[in-house]
N, C-alpha and C positions, 0 to 999 in steps of 0.2 A: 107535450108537457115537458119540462125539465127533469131531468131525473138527478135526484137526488139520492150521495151514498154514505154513509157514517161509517167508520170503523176507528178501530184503536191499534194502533201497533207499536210494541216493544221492538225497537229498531237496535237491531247489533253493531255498534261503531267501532270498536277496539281492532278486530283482527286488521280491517282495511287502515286502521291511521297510523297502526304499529308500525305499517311499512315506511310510512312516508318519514320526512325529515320532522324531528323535531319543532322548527320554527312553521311547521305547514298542517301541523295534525288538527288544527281546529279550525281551517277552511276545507281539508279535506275530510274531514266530518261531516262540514254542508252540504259537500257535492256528494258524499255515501248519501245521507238521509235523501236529497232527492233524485237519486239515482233509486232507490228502496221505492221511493213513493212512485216513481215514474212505472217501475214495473210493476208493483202491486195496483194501482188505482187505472192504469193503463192509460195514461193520458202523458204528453210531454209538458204542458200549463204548469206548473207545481209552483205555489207559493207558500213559501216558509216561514210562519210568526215571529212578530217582535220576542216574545216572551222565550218563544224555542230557542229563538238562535239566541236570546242572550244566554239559556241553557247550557249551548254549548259552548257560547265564549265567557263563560262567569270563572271559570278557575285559569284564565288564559289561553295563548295561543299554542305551550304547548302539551297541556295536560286537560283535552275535551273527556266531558264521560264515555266511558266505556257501553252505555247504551240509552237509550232517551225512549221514554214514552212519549205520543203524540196521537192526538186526535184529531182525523182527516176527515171532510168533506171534499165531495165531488159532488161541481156544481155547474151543468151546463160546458163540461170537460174543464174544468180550472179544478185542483185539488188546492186546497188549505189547509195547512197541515198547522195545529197549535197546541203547546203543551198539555199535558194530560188535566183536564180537570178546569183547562182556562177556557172560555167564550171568546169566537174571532171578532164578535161584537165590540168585545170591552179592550180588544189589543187595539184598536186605531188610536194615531196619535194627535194631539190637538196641537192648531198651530200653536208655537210660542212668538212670543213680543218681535225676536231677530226675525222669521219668515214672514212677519206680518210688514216689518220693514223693508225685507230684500223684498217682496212684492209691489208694497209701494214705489222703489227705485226702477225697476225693473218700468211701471207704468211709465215712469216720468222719462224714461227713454226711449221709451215706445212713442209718446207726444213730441218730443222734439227729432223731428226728422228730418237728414239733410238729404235734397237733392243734389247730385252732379249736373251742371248745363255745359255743353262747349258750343262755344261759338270763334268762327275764325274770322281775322280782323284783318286791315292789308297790311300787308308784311311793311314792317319800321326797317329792318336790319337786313340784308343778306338771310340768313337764318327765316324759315316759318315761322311767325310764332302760332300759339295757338291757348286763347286765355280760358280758363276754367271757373267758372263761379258757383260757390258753393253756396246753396242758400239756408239759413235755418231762420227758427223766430227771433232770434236776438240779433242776428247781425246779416250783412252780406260780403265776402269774403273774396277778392279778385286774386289769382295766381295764375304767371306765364310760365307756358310750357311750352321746352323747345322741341320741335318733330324732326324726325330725321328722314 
């Protein structure tokens, strides 16, 4: 069976971001919290909440809080680690209108696909030539190519 494990922990970030620069203390915030989780939950998997990490970056990059509560699940060795008092349920995000688009595009170039063909033809010129045709649905495309 899966074992599953809850816990709560008040995660200490100040002393480790104090060191760092300035413009860096509220990514190295994220790497303290799963660096914390790594070793308490004993797994390397660690996934860090929407809501958490906006936690950390809601006053900026370079004033993160000084410690974050978070409620972790370990689940089949993945840890989830998400603000104190939120549901990892309710953090998923739903597509909006732009993803629904870029995935329609994304289709529609997946459907037009060009082959490369070469075929060698007898030489016109001194020079090989060597002609390439590209095929797609809209068109057919001849280009010579000189070989050396």
């Amino acid at each position: 069976m899966a074992e599953t494990k809850k816990r709560t922990y008040n995660v200490p970030l100040r002393r480790k971001t104090q060191k760092s620069p300035t413009r860096k203390r509220a990514k190295k915030a994220s790497k303290v919290l799963r660096e914390f989780l790594q070793k308490h939950m004993k797994t390397e998997n660690v996934k860090i909440g929407v809501k958490a990490n906006e936690q950390i970056w809601a006053r900026g990059i370079k004033k993160p809080p000084h410690h974050i509560k978070v409620d972790v699940e370990l689940k089949d060795g993945v840890a989830v680690a998400e603000l104190h008092g939120i549901k990892t349920e309710e953090v998923l995000p739903e597509p909006t209108k732009a993803d629904k688009k870029a995935e329609a595009k994304k289709e529609e170039k997946a459907e037009v696909k060009t082959e490369t063909v070469e075929k060698k033809e007898s030489p016109k010129t001194p020079a090989e030539k060597t002609v390439k045709k590209t095929i797609s649905k809209k068109k057919i495309v001849k280009k010579a190519v000189k070989k050396k």
